[in-house]
C-alpha positions, 0 to 999 in steps of 0.5 A, spaced: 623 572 797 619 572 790 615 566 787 618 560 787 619 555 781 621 549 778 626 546 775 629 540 771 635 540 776 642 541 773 649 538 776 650 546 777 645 545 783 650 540 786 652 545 791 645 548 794 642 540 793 647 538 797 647 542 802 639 542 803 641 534 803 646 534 808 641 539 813 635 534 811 641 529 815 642 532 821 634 533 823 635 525 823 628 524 820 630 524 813 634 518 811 638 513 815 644 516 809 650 519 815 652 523 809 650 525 802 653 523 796 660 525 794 658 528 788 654 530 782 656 523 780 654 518 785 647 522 787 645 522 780 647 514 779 641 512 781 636 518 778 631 518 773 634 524 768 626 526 768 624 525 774 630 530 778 626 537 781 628 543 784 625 550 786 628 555 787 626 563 789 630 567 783 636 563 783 638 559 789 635 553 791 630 551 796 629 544 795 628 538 791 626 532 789 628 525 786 626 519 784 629 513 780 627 506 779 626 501 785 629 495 781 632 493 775 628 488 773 623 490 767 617 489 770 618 494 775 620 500 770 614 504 771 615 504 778 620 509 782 622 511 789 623 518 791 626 524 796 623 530 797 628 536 801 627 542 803 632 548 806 630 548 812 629 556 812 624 555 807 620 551 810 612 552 810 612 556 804 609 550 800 616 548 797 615 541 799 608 540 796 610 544 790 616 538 789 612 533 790 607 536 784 612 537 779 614 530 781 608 526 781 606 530 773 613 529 771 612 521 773 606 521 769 609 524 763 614 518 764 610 512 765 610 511 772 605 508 775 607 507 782 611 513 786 614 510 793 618 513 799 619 510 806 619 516 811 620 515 818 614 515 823 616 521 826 616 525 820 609 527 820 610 533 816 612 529 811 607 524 812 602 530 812 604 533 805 604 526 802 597 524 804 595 531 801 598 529 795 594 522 794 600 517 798 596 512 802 601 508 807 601 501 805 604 498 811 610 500 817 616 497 817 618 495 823 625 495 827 627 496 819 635 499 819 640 500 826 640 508 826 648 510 824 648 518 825 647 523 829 642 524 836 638 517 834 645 512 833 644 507 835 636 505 835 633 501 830 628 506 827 621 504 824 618 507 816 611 507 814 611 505 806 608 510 802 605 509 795 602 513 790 598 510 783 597 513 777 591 512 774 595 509 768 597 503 766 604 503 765 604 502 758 608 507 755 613 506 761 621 508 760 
């Protein structure tokens, strides 16, 4: 294994993309989604184009990261919601904090402002990563979604809200 870097992602990705989604699903502690979406189309609907990551050890990719805005209301443009993934055999190489880096300058150079993600209370590596890279918990939501997959169907799971702001004004925001 070599050095790993980033890339803007490209929809020839897909595959590798969804398969890092779809092991992200099964650990149950990535995302209340049972599946990932059913193609390049659908993932991408709700992305920003500058603001979709991969890294990849020479050409397979070993993780990735996406945001896109929270609301189509105007006066939230500068604000996004992201997703880190990492192959679960790349774990620990520093995949996670590389996305995130490339993402929170990407965000910068876009006019966003405030980065958000929702990660569940038992995802502390996640928590962990997040923290080092400037998040704050801003609140717990409680009993938010009713888990529909895997070996926590059935319970209602909590999320800790996380925020990053930039120390711009959003003034140049897309």
């Amino acid at each position: 294994m070599g050095a790993i870097g980033l890339r803007p992602m490209a929809e020839a990705d897909w595959p590798e993309v969804e398969k890092i989604y779809r092991a992200g699903i099964e650990t149950g502690h990535a995302t209340f989604e049972a599946e990932p979406p059913s193609s390049w189309g659908r993932f991408v609907a709700g992305k920003h184009p500058g603001l979709m990551l991969v890294a990849a050890d020479g050409p397979t990719v070993v993780g990735w990261a996406a945001a896109g805005p929270i609301s189509a209301r105007a006066v939230y443009r500068g604000v996004v919601e992201h997703s880190v993934y990492v192959a679960p055999q790349s774990s620990g190489r520093g995949v996670g904090r590389l996305l995130l880096e490339g993402l929170i300058s990407a965000a910068e150079r876009s006019g966003v402002w405030t980065i958000q993600s929702s990660v569940f209370p038992e995802n502390t590596t996640s928590l962990r990563l997040h923290e080092r890279a400037g998040f704050r918990q801003v609140g717990r939501r409680e009993r938010i979604a009713l888990m529909e997959h895997g070996p926590l169907a059935g319970q209602w799971r909590d999320t800790i809200l996380l925020e990053r702001r930039s120390g711009q004004d959003g003034s140049e925001a897309w």
